[in-house]
C-alpha positions in Angstrom: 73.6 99.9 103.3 74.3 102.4 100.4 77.0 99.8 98.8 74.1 97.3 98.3 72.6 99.8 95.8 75.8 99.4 93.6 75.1 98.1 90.0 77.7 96.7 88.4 78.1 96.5 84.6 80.1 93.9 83.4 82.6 94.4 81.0 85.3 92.7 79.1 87.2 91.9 82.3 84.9 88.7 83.0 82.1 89.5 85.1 84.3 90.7 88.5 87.0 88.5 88.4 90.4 89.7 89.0 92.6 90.6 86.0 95.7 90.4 87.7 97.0 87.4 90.1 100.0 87.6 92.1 101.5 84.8 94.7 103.9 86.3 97.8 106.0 89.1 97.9 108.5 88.0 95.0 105.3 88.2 92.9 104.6 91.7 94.4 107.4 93.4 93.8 107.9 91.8 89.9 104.5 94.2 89.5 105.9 97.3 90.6 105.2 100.2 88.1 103.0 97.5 86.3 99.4 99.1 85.3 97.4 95.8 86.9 94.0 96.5 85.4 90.5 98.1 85.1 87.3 96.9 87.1 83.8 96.6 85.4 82.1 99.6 85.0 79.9 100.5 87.6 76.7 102.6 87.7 75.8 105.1 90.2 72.4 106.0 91.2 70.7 108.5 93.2 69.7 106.0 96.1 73.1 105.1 96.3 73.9 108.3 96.6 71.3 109.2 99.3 72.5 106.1 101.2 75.6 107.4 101.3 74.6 111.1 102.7 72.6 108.7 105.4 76.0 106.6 106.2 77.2 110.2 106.2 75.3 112.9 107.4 76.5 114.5 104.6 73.1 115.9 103.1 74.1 118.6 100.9 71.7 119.6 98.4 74.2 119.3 95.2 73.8 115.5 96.0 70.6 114.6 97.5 68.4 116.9 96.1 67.9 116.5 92.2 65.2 119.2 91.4 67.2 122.0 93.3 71.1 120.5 91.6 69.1 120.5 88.1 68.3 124.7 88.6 71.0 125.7 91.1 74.1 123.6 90.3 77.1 124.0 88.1 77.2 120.3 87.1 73.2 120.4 85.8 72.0 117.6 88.3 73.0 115.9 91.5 76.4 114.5 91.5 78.1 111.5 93.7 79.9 112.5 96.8 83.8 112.5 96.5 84.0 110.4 99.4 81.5 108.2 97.8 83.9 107.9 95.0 86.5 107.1 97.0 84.9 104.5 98.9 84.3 102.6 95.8 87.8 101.3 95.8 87.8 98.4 98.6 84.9 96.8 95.9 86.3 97.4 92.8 90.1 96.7 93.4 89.6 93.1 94.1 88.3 93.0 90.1 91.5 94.1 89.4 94.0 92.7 91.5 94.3 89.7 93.3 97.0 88.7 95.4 98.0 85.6 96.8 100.8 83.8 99.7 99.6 86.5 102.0 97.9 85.3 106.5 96.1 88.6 105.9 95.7 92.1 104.3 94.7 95.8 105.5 93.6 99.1 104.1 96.9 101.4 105.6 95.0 104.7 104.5 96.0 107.2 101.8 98.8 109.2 100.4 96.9 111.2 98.4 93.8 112.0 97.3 92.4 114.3 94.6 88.4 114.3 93.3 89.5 116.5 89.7 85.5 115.9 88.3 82.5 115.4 89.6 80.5 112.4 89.2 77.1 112.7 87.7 74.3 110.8 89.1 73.3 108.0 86.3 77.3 107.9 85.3 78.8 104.8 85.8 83.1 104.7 86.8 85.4 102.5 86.7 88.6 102.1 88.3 92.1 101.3 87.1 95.3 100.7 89.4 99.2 100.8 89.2 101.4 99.4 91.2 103.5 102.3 92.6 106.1 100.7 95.2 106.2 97.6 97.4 108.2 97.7 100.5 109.1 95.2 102.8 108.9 95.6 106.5 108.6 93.4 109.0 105.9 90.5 109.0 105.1 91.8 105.4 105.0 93.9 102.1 103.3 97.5 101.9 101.9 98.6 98.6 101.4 101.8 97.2 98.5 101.9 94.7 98.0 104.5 92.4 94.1 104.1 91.9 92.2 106.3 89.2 88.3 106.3 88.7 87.3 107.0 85.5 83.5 108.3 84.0 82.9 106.6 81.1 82.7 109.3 78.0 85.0 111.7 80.0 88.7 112.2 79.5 89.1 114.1 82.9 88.9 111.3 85.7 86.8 111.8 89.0 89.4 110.8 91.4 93.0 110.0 91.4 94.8 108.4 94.8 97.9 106.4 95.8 96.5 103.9 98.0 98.8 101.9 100.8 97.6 98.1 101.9 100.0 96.1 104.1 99.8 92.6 103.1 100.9 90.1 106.3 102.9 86.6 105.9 
């Protein structure tokens, strides 16, 4: 599985532990507009990137081919996928936020979802979350994340996305 190739660097957070800890909805909604944290920094690597275009079938050469990215690309080498990127999320969010009182919890989908620079191969990211809203329906609480990936060394991030998980009583 191309996750399994994920190296993770462990940073002042405390080796993968959450940063933030919240108990029911009350708790949830005290956090709104709250910046809740970064995740370690992790390092991405070409066989996690080939995994990936395997999961995928997304084998374009800009990311799975690092002799012809290193001559032919804009970005001088392969870079990550932007879905890659984006997948990151479900393993690095719990590093930054975890949240308590709750049966069960489920990835809604996306608001929105923007890949502004590409990840070079070897780079490593981290990501870093704000709690947007919180509404309550039925059964529950939805959250709207506003999740940016960062490259370490680069002041233009690699992906910015509001996020929506329903949490369930």
């Amino acid at each position: 599985m191309w996750w399994s190739a994920l190296k993770v660097i462990e940073g002042d957070g405390g080796g993968g532990m959450a940063r933030t800890t919240v108990e029911g909805i009350e708790g949830v909604q005290g956090l709104v507009g709250e910046h809740l944290g970064h995740s370690d920094w992790v390092e991405i690597s070409q066989e996690q990137v080939n995994l990936f275009a395997e999961a995928t079938g997304d084998h374009q050469w800009i990311h799975v081919d690092p002799e012809r990215a290193k001559k032919e690309s804009p970005f001088g080498g392969p870079i990550a996928h932007g879905y890659l990127t984006l997948s990151l999320i479900p393993s690095l969010l719990p590093q930054i936020v975890e949240i308590e009182g709750f049966r069960m919890g489920v990835n809604y989908g996306t608001e929105k979802v923007r890949f502004p620079s590409p990840v070079p191969v070897g780079s490593r990211v981290r990501a870093g979350a704000t709690l947007e809203s919180a509404t309550l329906f039925d059964g529950g609480i939805a959250m709207n994340l506003g999740v940016t990936i960062e490259i370490e060394g680069s002041s233009k991030p690699a992906m910015v996305a509001t996020v929506v998980y329903r949490r369930y009583l």
